[in-house]
TORKOL-4160 file (C-alpha; in steps of 0.2 Angstrom, whole numbers, padded with zeros to 4 digits, m for minus):
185
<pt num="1" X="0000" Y="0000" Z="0000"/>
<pt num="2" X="0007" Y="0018" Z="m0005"/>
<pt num="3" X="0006" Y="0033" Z="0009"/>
<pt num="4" X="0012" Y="0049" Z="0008"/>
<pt num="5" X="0021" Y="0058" Z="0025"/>
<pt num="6" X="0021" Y="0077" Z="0023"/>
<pt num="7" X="0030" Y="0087" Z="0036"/>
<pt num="8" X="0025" Y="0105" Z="0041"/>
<pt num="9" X="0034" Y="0118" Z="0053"/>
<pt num="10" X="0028" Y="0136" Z="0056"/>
<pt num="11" X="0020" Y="0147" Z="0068"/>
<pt num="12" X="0013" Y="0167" Z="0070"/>
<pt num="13" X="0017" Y="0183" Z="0079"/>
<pt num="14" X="0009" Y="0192" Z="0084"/>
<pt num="15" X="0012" Y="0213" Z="0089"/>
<pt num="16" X="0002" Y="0227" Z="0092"/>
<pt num="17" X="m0013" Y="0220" Z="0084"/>
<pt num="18" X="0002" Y="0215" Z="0069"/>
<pt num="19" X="0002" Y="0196" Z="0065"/>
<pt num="20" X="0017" Y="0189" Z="0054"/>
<pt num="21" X="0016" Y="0172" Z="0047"/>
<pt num="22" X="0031" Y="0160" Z="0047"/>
<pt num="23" X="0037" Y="0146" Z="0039"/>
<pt num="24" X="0031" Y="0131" Z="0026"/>
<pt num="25" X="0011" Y="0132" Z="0033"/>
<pt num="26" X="0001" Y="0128" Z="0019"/>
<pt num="27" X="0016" Y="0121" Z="0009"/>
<pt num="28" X="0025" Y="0105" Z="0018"/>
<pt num="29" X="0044" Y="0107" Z="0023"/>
<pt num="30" X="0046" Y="0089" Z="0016"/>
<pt num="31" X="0033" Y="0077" Z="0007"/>
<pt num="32" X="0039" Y="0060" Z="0005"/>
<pt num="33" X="0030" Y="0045" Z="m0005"/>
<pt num="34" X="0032" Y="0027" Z="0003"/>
<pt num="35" X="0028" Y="0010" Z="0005"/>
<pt num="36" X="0029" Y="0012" Z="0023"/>
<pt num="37" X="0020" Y="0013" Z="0040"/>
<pt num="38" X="0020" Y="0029" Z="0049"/>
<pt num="39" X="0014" Y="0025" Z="0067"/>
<pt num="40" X="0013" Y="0028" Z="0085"/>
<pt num="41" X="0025" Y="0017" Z="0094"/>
<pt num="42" X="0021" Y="0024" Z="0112"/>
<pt num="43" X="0013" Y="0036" Z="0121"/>
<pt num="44" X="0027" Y="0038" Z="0137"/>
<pt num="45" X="0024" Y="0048" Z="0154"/>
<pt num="46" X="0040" Y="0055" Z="0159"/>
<pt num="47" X="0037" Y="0056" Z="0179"/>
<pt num="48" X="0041" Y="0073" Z="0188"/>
<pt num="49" X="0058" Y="0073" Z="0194"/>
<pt num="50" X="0057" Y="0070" Z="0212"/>
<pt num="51" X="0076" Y="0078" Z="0216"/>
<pt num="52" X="0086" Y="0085" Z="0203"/>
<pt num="53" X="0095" Y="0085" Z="0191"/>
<pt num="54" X="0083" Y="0073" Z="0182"/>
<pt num="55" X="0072" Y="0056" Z="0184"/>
<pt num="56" X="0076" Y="0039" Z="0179"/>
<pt num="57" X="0078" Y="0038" Z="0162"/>
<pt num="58" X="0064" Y="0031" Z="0151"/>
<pt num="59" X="0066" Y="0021" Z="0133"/>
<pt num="60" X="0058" Y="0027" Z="0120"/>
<pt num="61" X="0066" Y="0016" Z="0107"/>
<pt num="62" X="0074" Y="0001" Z="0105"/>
<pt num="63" X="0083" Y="m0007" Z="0089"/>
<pt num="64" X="0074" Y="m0025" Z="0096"/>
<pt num="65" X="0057" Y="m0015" Z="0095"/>
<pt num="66" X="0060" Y="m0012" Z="0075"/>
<pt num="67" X="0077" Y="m0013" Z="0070"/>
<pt num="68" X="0078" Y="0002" Z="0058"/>
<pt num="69" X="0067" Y="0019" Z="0051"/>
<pt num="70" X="0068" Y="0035" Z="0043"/>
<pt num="71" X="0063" Y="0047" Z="0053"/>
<pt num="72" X="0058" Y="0045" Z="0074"/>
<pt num="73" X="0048" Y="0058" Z="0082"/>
<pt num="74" X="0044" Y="0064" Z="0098"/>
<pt num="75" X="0031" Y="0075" Z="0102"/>
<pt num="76" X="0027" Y="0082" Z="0121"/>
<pt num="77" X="0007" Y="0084" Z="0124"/>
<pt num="78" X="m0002" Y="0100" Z="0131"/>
<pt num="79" X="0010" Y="0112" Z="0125"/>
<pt num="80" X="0019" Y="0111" Z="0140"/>
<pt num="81" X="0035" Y="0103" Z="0146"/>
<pt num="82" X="0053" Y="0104" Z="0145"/>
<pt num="83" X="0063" Y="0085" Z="0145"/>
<pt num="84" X="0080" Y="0077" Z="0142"/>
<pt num="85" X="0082" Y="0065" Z="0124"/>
<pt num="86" X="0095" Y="0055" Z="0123"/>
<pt num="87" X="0101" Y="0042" Z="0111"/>
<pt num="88" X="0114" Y="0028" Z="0110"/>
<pt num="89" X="0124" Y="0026" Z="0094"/>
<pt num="90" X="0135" Y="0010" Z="0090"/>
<pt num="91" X="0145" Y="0003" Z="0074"/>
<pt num="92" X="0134" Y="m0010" Z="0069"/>
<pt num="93" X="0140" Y="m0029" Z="0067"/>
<pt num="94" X="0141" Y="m0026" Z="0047"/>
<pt num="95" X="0133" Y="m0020" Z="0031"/>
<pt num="96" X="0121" Y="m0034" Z="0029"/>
<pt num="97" X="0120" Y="m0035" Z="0052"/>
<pt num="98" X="0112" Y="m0020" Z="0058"/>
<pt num="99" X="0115" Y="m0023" Z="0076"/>
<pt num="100" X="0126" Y="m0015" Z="0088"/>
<pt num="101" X="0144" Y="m0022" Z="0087"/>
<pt num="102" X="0144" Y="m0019" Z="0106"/>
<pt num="103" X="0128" Y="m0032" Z="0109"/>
<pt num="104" X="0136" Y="m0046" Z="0100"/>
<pt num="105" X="0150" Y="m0055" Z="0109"/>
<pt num="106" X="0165" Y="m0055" Z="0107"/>
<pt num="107" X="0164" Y="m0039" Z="0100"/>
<pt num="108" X="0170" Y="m0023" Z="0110"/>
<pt num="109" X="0161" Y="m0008" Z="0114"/>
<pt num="110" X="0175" Y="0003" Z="0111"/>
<pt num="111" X="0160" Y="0014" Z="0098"/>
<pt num="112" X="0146" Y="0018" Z="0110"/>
<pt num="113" X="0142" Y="0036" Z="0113"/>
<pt num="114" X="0127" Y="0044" Z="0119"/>
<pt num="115" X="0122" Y="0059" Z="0116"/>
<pt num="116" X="0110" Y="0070" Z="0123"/>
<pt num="117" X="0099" Y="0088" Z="0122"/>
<pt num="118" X="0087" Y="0096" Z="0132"/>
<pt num="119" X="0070" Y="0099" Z="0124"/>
<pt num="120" X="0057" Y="0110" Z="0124"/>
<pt num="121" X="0037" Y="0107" Z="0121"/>
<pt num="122" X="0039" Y="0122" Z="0107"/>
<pt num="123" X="0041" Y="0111" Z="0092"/>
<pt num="124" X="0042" Y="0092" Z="0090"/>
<pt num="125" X="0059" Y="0083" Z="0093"/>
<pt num="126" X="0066" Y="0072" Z="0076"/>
<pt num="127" X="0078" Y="0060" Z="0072"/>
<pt num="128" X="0078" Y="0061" Z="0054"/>
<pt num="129" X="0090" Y="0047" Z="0052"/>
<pt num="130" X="0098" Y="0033" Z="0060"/>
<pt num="131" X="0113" Y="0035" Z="0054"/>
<pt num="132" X="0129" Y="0042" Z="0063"/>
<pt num="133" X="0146" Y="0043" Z="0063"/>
<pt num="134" X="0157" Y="0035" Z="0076"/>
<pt num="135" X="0175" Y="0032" Z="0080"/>
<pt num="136" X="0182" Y="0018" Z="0093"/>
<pt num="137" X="0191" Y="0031" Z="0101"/>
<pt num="138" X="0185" Y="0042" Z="0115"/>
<pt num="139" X="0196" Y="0058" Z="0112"/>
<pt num="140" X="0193" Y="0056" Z="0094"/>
<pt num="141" X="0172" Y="0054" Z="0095"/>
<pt num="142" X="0170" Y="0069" Z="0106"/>
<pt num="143" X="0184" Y="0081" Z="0104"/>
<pt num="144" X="0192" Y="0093" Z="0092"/>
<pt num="145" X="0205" Y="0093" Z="0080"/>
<pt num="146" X="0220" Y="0102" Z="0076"/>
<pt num="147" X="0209" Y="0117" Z="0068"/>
<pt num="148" X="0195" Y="0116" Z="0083"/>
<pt num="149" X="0185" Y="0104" Z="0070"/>
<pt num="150" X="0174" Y="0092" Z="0076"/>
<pt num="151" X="0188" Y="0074" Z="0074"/>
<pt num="152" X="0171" Y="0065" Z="0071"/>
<pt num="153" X="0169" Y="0073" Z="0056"/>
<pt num="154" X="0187" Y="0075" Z="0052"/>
<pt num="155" X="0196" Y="0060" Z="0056"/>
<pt num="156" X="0201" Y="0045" Z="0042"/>
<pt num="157" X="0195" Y="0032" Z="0054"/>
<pt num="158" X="0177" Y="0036" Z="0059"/>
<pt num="159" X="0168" Y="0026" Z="0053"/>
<pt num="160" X="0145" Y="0024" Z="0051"/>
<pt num="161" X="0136" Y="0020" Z="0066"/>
<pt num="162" X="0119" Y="0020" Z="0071"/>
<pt num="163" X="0106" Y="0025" Z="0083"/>
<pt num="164" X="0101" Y="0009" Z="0092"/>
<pt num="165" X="0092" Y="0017" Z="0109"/>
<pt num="166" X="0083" Y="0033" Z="0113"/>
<pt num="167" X="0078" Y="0038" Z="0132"/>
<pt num="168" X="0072" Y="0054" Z="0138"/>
<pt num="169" X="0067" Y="0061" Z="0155"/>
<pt num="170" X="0059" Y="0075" Z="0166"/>
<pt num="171" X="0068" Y="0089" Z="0172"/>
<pt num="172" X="0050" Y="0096" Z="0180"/>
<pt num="173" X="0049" Y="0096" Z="0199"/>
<pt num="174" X="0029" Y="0099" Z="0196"/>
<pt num="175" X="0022" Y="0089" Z="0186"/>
<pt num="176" X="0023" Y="0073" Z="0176"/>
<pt num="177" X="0026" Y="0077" Z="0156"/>
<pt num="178" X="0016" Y="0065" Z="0144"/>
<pt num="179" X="0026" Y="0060" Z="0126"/>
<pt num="180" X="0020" Y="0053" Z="0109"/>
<pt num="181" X="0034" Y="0043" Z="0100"/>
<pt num="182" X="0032" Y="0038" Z="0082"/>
<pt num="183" X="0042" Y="0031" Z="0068"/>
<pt num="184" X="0043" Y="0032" Z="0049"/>
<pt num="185" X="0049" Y="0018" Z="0037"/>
């Protein structure tokens, strides 16, 4: 069966009784044709943070869930709340093994990374790939170069990786902040 997925962004200002319209609203920001499901995976709370900094983690997305998609989004209901995303990115076994190098013994886990940003209810949060670069060197993953360059991107040895697990959590001290989670293949 063939779908479209269309993707919007935009928003309005308003001033002294002036409104100005921004972004793609009518016209999509991207419209893709596909074979493809487009669905809720979850609906998540993210409990209130009894002590800072932050909550217990909770998993959005695992690669055993559904092992690969396009695009995964996030989207906080009630236009209120402000949360931590984090994902997990790994080499995966090979071209043809998609699954993280570090999960599949004897390999090491010298590739694993996390990264992480907090998030606000503003606008939904996308991952519009899975794929990521990686490097099994610590130093050489996070830091910079010679020329203040990312190494990630600069170094001969990094190598693709992917995104194999999302979390996020609640920085709020007030109130528990609800999450859809969807995905796109």
């Amino acid at each position: 069966m063939a779908g479209a997925f269309e993707l919007f962004w935009g928003g309005s200002y308003t001033l002294d009784g002036k409104t100005e319209s921004f972004g793609s609203y009518p016209d999509p920001v991207k419209a893709v044709s596909t074979t493809g499901d487009f669905k809720r995976i979850a609906v998540v709370t993210l409990p209130k943070a009894g002590t800072l900094p932050t909550t217990d983690p909770v998993m959005l997305w695992d690669y055993t869930q559904q092992m690969s998609w396009s695009k995964l989004m996030v989207c906080l209901r009630g236009g209120a709340g402000y949360i931590e995303i984090a994902w997990l990115v790994d080499k995966a076994v090979s071209s043809s093994d998609l699954r993280p190098q570090s999960e599949v013994s004897p390999n090491p886990t010298t590739h694993r990374r996390v990264q992480c940003v907090d998030w606000t209810c503003d606008a939904p949060f996308i991952l519009n790939t899975q794929l990521a670069r990686v490097h099994g060197t610590l130093a050489t993953a996070v830091g910079l170069d010679g020329n203040s360059e990312p190494s990630i991107m600069t170094n001969a040895s990094t190598v693709e990786g992917r995104i194999v697990r999302v979390w996020a959590s609640n920085y709020a001290t007030d109130a528990d902040v609800y999450a859809d989670v969807y995905v796109f293949n």
